[in-house]
C-alpha beads as a LAMMPS data file, in Angstrom:
LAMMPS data file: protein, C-alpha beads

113 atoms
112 bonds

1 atom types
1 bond types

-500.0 500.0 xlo xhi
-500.0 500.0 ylo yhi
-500.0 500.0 zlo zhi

Masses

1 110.0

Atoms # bond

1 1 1 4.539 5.423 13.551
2 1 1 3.080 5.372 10.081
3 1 1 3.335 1.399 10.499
4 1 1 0.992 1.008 13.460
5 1 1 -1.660 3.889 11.320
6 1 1 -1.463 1.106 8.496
7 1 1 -2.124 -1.700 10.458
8 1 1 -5.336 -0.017 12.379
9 1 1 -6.679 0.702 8.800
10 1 1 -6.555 -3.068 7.890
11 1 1 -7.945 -3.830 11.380
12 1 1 -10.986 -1.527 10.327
13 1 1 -11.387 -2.615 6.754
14 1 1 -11.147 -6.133 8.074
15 1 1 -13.625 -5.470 11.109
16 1 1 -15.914 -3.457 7.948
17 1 1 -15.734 -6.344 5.104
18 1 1 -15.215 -9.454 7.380
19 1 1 -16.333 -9.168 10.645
20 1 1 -14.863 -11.947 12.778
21 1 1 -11.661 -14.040 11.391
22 1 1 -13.284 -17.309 12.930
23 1 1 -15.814 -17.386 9.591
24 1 1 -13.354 -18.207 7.744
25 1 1 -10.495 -20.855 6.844
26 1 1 -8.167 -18.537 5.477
27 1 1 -8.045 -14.318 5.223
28 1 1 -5.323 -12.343 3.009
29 1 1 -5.113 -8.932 2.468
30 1 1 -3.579 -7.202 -0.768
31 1 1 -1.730 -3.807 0.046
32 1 1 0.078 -1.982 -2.048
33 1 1 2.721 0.893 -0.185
34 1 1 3.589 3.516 -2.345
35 1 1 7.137 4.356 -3.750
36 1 1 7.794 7.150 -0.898
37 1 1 6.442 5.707 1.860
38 1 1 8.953 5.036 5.097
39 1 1 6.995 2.038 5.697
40 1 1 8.410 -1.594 5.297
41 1 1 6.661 -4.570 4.398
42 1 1 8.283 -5.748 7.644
43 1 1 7.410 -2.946 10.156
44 1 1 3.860 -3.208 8.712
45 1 1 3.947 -7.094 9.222
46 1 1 5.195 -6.473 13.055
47 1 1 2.615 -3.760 13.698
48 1 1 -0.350 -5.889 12.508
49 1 1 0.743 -8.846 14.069
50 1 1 0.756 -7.031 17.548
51 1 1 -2.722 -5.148 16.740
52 1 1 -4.371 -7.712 14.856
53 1 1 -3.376 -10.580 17.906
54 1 1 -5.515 -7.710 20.106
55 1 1 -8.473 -7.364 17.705
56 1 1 -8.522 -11.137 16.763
57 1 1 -7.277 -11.110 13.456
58 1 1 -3.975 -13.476 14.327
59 1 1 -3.477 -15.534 11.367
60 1 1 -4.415 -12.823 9.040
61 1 1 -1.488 -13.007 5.665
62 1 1 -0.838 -9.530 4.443
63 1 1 0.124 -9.873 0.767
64 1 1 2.969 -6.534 0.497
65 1 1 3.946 -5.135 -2.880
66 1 1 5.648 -1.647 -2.770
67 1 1 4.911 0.565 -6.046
68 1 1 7.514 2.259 -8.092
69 1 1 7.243 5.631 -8.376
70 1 1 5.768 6.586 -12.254
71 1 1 5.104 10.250 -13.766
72 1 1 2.973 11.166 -16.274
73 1 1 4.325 14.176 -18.713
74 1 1 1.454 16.564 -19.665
75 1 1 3.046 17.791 -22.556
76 1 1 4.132 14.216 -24.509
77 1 1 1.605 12.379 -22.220
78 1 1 4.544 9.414 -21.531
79 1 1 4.193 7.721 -18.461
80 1 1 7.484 7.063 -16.864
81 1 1 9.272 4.737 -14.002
82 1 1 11.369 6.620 -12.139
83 1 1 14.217 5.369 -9.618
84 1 1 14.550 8.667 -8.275
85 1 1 13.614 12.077 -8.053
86 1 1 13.487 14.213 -11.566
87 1 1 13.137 17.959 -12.481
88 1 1 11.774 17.386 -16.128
89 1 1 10.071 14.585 -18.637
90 1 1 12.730 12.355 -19.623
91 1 1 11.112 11.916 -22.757
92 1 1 10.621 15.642 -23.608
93 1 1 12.296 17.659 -21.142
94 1 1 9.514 19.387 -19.976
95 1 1 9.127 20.023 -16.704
96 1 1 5.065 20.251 -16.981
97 1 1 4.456 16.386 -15.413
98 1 1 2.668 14.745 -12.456
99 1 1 3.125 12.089 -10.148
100 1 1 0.771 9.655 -11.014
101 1 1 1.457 7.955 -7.719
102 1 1 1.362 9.324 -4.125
103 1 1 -0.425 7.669 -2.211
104 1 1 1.528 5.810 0.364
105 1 1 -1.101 3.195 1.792
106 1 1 -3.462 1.111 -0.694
107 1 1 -5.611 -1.834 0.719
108 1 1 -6.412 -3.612 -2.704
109 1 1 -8.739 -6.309 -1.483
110 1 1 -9.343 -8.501 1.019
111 1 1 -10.084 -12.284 0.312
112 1 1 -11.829 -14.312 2.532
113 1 1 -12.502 -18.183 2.134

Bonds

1 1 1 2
2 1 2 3
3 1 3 4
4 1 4 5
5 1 5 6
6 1 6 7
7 1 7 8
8 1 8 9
9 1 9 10
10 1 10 11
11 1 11 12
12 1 12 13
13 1 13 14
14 1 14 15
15 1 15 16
16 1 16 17
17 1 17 18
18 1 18 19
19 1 19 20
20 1 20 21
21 1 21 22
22 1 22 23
23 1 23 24
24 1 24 25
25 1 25 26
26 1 26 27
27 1 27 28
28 1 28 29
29 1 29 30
30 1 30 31
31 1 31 32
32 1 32 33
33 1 33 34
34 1 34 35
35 1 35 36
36 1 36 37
37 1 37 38
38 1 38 39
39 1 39 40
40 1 40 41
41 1 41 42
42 1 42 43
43 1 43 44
44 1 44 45
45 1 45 46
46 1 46 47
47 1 47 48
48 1 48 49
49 1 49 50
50 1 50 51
51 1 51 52
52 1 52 53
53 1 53 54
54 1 54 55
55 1 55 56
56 1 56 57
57 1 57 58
58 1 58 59
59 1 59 60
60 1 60 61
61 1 61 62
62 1 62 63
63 1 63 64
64 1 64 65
65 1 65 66
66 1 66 67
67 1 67 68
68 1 68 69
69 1 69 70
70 1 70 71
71 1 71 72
72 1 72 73
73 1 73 74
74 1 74 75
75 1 75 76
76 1 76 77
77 1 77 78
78 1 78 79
79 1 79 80
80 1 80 81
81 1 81 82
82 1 82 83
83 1 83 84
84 1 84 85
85 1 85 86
86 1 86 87
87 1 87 88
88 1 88 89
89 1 89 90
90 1 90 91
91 1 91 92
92 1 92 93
93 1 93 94
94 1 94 95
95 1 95 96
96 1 96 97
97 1 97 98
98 1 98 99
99 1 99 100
100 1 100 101
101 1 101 102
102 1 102 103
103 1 103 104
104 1 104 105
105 1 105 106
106 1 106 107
107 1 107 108
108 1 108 109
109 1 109 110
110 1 110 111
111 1 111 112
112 1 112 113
């Protein structure tokens, strides 16, 4: 479900920052999913391909990086990659740190030629 949300929020950005795909000789979008996000590139790809052929965006290349999940300790100020979920700093051991993170769903740009 969150797939098909993703893909109307390209649709938009692209209907926003474009307008119509026939402009243009090529169109690629840059999104970013974040590290706890059920989304794959995949779904995403099949859910834009069936909204996008509706809206006119067919041919569109989504360009699909998924971020790893990082904290940020408030006490030692280390940012950290994480494969997994922790309870404190693995630098310090505190357990005073932040996601630095969450967001699941980042269009990064769109490029247009």
């Amino acid at each position: 479900m969150h797939d098909i949300w993703f893909a109307s929020k390209i649709i938009v950005s692209l209907k926003e920052k474009i307008g119509k795909i026939d402009n243009y000789k090529s169109v690629a979008v840059n999104i970013v999913l974040g590290p706890f996000t059920h989304v794959t590139p995949e779904s995403l790809r099949s859910a834009f391909a069936l909204l996008g052929e509706k809206d006119g965006f067919q041919g569109v290349k989504l360009n699909i990086k998924k971020d790893k999940a990082r904290i940020k300790c408030r006490k030692c100020k280390t940012s950290v990659e994480i494969a997994s979920p922790v309870g404190a700093c693995p630098a310090c051991g505190t357990d005073d740190f932040e996601l630095e993170n969450s967001e699941e769903f980042i269009i990064e740009s769109i490029e247009a030629e």
